[in-house]
C-alpha positions as CSV (number, residue, x, y, z in Angstrom):
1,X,-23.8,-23.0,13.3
2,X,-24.0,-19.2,14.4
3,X,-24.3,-16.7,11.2
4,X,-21.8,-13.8,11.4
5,X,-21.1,-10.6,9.8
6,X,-18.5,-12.5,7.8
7,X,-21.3,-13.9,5.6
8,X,-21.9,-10.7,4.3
9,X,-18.8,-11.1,2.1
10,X,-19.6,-13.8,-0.1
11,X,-17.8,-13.4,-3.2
12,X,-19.8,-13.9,-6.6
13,X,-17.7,-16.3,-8.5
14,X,-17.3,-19.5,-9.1
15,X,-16.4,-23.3,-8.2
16,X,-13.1,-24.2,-9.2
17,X,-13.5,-25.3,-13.4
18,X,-12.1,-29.0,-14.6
19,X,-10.7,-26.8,-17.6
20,X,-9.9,-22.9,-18.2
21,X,-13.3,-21.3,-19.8
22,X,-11.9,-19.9,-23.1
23,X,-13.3,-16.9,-24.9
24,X,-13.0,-14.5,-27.1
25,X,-9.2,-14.6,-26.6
26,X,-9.4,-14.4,-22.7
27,X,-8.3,-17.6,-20.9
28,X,-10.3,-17.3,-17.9
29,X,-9.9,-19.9,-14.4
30,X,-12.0,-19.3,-11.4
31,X,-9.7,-20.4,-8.5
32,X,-11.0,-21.1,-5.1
33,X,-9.3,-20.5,-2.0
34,X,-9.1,-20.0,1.7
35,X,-11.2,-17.0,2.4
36,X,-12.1,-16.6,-1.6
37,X,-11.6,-16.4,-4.9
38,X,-9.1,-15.6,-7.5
39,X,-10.5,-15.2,-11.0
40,X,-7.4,-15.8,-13.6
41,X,-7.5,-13.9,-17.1
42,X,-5.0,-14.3,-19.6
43,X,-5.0,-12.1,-22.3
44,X,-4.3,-14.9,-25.4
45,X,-4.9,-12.4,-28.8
46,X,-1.3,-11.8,-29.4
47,X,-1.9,-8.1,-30.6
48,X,0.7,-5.8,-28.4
49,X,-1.6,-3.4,-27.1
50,X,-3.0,-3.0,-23.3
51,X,-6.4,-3.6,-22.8
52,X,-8.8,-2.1,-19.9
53,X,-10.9,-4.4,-18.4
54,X,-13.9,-5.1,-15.7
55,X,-15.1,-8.2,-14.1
56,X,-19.0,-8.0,-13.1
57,X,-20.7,-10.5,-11.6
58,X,-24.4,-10.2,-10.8
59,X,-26.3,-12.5,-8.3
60,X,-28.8,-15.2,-10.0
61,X,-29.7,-17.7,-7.5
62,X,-29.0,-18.9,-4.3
63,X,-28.7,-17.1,-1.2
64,X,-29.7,-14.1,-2.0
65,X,-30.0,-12.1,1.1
66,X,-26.1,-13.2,1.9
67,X,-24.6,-11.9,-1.2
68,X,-24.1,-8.3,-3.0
69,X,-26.1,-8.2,-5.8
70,X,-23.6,-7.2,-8.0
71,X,-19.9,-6.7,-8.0
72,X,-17.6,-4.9,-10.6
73,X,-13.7,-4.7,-10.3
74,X,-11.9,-3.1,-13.1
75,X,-8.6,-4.6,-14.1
76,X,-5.6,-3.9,-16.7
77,X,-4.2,-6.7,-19.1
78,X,-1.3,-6.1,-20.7
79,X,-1.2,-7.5,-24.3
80,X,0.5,-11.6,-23.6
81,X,-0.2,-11.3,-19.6
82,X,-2.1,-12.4,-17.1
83,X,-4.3,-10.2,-14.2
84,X,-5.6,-11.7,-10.8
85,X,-9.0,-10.8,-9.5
86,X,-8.8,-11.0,-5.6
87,X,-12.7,-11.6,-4.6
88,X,-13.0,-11.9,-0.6
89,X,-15.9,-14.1,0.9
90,X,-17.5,-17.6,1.9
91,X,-19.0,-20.0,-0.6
92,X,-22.6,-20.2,-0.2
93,X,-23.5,-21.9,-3.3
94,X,-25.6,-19.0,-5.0
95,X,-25.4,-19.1,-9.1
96,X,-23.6,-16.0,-10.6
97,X,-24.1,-14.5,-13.9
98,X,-20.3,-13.3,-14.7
99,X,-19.0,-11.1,-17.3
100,X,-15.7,-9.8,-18.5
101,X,-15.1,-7.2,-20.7
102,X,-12.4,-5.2,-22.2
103,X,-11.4,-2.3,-24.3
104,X,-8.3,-2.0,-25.8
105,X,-6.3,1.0,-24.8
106,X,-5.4,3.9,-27.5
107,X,-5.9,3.8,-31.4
108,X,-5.1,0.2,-33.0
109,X,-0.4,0.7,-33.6
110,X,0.4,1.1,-37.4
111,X,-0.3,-2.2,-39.3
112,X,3.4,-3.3,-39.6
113,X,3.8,-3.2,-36.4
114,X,0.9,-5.4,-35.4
115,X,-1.5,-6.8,-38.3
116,X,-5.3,-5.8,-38.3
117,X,-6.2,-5.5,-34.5
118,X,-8.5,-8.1,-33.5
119,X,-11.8,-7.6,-31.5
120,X,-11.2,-6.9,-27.2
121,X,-11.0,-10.0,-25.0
122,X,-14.9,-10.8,-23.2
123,X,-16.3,-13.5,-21.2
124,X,-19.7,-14.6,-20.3
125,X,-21.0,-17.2,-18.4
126,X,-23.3,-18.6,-14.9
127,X,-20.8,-19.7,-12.2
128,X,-21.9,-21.6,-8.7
129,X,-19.6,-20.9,-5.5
């Protein structure tokens, strides 16, 4: 099989999951797909306040010379929503360290509107695609 440029957009995510990864009051899914992946985060704290958000996913294995070595997309999440991560490329099978992280966005509302504001959504974890 003849290697084209099109390898050179491998996507650093990951293999479709049996069950959404949960932490740290993100819902996350990796979803494969023709042509990539989408990465699926819900926001799940219940605290009505927009957060600002990146995915990074740094290369940890595999083939190495076919893959960036790190990718970042920022995203927003509104508070109760959910935000798509379009990621373009081929499966190669390399391992991926991934990491989401997010801030939330202006000082914490007055307490009767919303309770005591719980910590920002984040995700860690080693994904294969």
């Amino acid at each position: 099989m003849k290697r084209t440029a099109a390898a050179a957009l491998v996507i650093p995510a990951a293999l479709a999951l049996a069950a959404p990864a949960h932490a740290s009051d993100l819902n996350v899914i990796f979803q494969p797909g023709f042509g990539g992946m989408t990465v699926i985060v819900t926001e799940t704290t219940g605290y009505p306040q927009q957060q600002n958000c990146s995915y990074t996913s740094v290369s940890a294995g595999g083939l190495a010379s076919l893959v960036p070595p790190t990718v970042r997309k920022p995203f927003t999440l509104p508070p109760g929503q959910t935000a798509q991560i379009q990621l373009p490329g081929i499966p190669t099978g390399s391992t991926f360290s991934v990491q989401i992280s997010c801030d939330w966005v202006g000082p914490p509302l007055p307490k009767a509107q919303a309770g005591d504001r719980p910590s920002p959504g984040r995700f860690d974890g080693v994904q294969s695609y």
